[in-house]
C-alpha positions in Angstrom: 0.0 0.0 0.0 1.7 3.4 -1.1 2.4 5.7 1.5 -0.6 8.5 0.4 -3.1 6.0 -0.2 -6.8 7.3 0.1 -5.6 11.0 0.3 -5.9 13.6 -2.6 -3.2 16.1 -3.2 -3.7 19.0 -5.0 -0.8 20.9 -6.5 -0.2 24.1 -8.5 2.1 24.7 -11.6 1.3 20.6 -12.4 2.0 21.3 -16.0 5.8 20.5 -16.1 8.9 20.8 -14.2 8.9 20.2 -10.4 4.9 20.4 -10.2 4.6 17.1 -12.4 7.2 15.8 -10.9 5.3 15.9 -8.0 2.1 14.8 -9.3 3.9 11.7 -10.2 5.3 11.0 -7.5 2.4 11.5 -5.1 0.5 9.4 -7.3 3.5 6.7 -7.3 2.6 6.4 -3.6 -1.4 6.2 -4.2 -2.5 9.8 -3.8 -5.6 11.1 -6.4 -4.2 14.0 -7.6 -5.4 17.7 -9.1 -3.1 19.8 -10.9 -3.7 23.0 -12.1 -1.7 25.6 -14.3 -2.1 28.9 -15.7 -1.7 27.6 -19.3 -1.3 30.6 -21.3 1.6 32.9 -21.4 2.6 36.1 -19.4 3.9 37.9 -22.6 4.3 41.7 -20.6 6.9 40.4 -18.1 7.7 37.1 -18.1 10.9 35.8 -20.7 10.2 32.5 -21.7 7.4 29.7 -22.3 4.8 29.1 -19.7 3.5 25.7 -19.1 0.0 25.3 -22.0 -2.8 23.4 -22.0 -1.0 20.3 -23.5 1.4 20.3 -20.8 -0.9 19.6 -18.4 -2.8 17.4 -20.3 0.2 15.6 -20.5 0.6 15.4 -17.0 -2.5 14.1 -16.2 -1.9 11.1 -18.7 1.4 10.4 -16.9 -0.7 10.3 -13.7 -3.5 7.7 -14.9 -1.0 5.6 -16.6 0.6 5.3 -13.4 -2.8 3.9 -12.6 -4.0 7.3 -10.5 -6.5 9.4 -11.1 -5.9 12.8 -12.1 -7.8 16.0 -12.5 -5.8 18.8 -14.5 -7.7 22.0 -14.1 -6.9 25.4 -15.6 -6.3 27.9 -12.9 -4.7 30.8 -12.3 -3.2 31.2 -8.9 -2.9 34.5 -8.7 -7.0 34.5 -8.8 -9.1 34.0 -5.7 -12.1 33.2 -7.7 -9.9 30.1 -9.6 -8.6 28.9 -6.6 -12.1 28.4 -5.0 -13.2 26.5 -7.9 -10.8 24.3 -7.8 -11.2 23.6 -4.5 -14.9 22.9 -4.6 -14.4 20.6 -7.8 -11.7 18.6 -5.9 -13.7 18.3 -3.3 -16.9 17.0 -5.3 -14.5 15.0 -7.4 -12.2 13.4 -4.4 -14.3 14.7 -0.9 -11.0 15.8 0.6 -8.1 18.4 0.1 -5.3 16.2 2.5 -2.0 17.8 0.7 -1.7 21.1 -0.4 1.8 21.8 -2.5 1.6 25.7 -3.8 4.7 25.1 -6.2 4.3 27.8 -9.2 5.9 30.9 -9.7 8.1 32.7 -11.9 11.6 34.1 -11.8 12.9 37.5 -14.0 16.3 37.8 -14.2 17.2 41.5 -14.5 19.7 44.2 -12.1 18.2 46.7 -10.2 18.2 49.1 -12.3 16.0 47.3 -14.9 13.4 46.0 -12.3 10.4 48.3 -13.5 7.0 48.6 -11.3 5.8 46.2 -13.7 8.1 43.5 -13.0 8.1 43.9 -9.5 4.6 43.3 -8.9 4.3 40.4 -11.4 6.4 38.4 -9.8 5.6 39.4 -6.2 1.6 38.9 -7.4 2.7 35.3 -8.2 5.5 34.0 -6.2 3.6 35.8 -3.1 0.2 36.7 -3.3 -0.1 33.7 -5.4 0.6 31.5 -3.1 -1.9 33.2 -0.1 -4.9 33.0 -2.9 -4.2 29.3 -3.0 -4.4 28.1 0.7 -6.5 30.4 1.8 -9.8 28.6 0.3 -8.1 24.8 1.5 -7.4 26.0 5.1 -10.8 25.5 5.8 -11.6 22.2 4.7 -8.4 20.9 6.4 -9.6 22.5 9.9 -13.1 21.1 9.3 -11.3 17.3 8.7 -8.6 17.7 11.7 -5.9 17.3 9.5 -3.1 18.0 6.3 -0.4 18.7 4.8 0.6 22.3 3.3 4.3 22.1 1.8 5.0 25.6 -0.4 7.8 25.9 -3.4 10.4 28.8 -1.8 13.8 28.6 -2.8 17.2 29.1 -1.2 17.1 32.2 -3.0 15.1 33.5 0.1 17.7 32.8 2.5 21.2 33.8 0.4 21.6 36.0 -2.1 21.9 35.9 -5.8 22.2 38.8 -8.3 19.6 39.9 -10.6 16.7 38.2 -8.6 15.2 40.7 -6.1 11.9 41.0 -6.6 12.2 36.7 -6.5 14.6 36.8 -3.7 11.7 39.0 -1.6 9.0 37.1 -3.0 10.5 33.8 -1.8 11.5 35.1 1.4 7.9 36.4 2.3 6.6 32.4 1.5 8.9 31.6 4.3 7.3 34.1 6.3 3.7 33.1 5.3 4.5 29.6 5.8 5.5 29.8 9.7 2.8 32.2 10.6 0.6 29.5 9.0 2.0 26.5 11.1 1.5 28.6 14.2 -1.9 29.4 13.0 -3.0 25.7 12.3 -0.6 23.5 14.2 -4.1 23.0 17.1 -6.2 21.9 14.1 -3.5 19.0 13.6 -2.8 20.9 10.4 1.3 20.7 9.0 3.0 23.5 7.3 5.9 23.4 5.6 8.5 24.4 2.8 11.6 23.3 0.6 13.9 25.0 -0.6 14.9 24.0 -4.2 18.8 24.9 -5.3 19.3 25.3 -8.9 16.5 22.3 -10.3 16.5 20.7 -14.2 13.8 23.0 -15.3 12.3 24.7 -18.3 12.3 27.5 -15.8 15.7 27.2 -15.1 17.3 26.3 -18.6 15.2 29.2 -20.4 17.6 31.3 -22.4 17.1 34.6 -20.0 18.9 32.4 -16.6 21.3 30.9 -19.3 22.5 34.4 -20.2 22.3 35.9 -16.7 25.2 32.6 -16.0 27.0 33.9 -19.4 27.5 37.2 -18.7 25.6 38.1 -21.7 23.4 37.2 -24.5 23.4 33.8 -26.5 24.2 32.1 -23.5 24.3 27.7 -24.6 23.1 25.5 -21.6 26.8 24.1 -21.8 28.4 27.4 -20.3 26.0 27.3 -17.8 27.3 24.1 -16.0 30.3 25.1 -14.4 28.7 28.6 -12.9 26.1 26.8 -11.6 28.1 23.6 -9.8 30.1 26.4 -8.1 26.9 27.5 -6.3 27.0 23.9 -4.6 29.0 21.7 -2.3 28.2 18.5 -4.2 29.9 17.6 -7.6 26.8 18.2 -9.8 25.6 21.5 -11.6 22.0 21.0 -10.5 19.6 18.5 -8.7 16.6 17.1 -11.0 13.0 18.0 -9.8 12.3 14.2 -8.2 15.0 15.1 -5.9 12.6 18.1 -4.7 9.5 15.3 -5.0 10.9 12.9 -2.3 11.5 16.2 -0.2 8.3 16.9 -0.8 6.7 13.0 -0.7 8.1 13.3 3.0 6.6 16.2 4.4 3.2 15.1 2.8 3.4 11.8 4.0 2.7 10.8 7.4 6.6 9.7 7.8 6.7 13.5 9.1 3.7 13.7 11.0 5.1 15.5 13.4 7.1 18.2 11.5 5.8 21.4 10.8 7.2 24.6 10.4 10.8 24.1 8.7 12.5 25.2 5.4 14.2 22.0 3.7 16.8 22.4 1.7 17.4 20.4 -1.4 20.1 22.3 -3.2 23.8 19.8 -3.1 24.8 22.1 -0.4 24.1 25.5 -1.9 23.2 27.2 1.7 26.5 25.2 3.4 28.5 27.3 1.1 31.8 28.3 3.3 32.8 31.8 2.7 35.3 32.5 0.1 36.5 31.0 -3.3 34.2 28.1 -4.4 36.3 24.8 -4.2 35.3 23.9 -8.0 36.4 27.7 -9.1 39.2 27.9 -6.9 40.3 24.5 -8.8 39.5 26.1 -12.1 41.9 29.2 -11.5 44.7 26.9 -10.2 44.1 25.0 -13.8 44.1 28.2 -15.3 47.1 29.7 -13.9 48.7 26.4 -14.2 48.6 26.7 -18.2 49.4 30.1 -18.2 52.4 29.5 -16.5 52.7 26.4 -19.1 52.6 29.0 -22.0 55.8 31.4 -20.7 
């Protein structure tokens, strides 16, 4: 018997990346699951593809030919209105809302200088305020059952810094803050909150051609210069972690494996926040290479 069986998940941005991952890995363990997406594109503010209609589509086949069942909705987070309608048809379709994950959002790459109003409140309306829209309608059928699981998408972007990601960087942060008031709020009503903290992740979101030239230093960036920049940012020998990793993070603290855990960030970034201060080991290797054939070459 899987480790969800009998409970329904329900989990935003299901349309690719780390929110499908998810989906099939809930469903692996025997949750029903409902993913939902915006499915249309953010072409004012946002650089590169959003998830369509076919992704999640896609999905949901994944899901049922694990043998769950699946119910792919398009929503938009950022709308209250959505969000309630999802939550009443999961609960007609499944009668329950055990585990929430609130994993969508977006990330715009740009210096200070170039983060307009515009861009500011996009993201901070859908890595933020997004993510409050979403829970707030499935808080109350979780306090009416005596129970669940709430595990939101931050990033260890909230907790160290990166350049040319504040409005992300704030935005992430402020889930932190929303998810710890919450597991104050609804720890009595046997209710769980929680978050991970994804380090650079496999993603559409993360190989789009903006973050590719933001690790370049400049336009045309390939996906192959992007490797070494982004190992440096961890402790383990690996440029980035793929989104299952983040699923079993987020398998556990859904699962009743943690039913006492509530409140914490978990990391799942190869050691990204255990940086020690100073030169990178991998770069500092690199220069010592570096110097070494330059030294080769007098």
């Amino acid at each position: 018997m899987g480790r969800l069986s009998r409970k329904t998940a329900l989990i935003t941005g299901g349309g690719r990346g780390q929110g499908r991952s998810h989906a099939l890995v809930l469903a692996s363990e025997g949750a029903n699951v409902v993913v939902t997406d915006i499915c249309e594109p953010i072409p004012e503010v946002v650089p590169y593809d959003t998830a369509t209609q076919a992704d999640l589509d896609e999905t949901a086949r994944m899901v049922e030919k694990l043998g769950g069942q699946c119910l792919a909705l398009k929503a938009d987070a950022r709308s209250s209105a959505d969000m309630q309608s999802v939550v009443d048809r999961t609960i007609e379709r499944f009668g329950s809302i055990d585990i929430l994950v609130v994993n969508h959002g977006v990330a715009i790459n740009l210096p200070w200088d170039q983060q307009t109003d515009e861009i500011w409140d996009a993201v901070v309306e859908a890595n933020l305020s997004g993510p409050w829209r979403v829970v707030r309608p499935v808080i109350p059928h979780m306090v009416q059952q005596g129970a669940g699981s709430i595990v939101f998408t931050s990033s260890v972007a909230a907790v160290t810094s990166y350049p040319s990601l504040s409005a992300y960087s704030a935005a992430k942060a402020g889930v932190l803050g929303l998810m710890r008031s919450l597991a104050t709020e609804l720890g009595p009503h046997s209710i769980r909150v929680n978050a991970v903290l994804p380090g650079n992740t496999g993603t559409p979101m993360l190989h789009s051609q903006s973050v590719l030239d933001m690790f370049n230093g400049g336009p045309g960036g390939p996906r192959e210069k992007m490797i070494f920049p982004s190992q440096a940012t961890m402790l383990m020998p690996i440029p980035w972690v793929e989104p299952e990793d983040i699923s079993r993070a987020v398998l556990f603290l859904a699962s009743d494996e943690s039913r006492y855990v509530t409140g914490i960030a978990l990391p799942v970034d190869a050691g990204t926040l255990n940086q020690p201060p100073g030169i990178p080991g991998i770069a500092a290797t690199r220069i010592a290479e570096l110097e070494a054939q330059l030294a080769a070459q007098d």
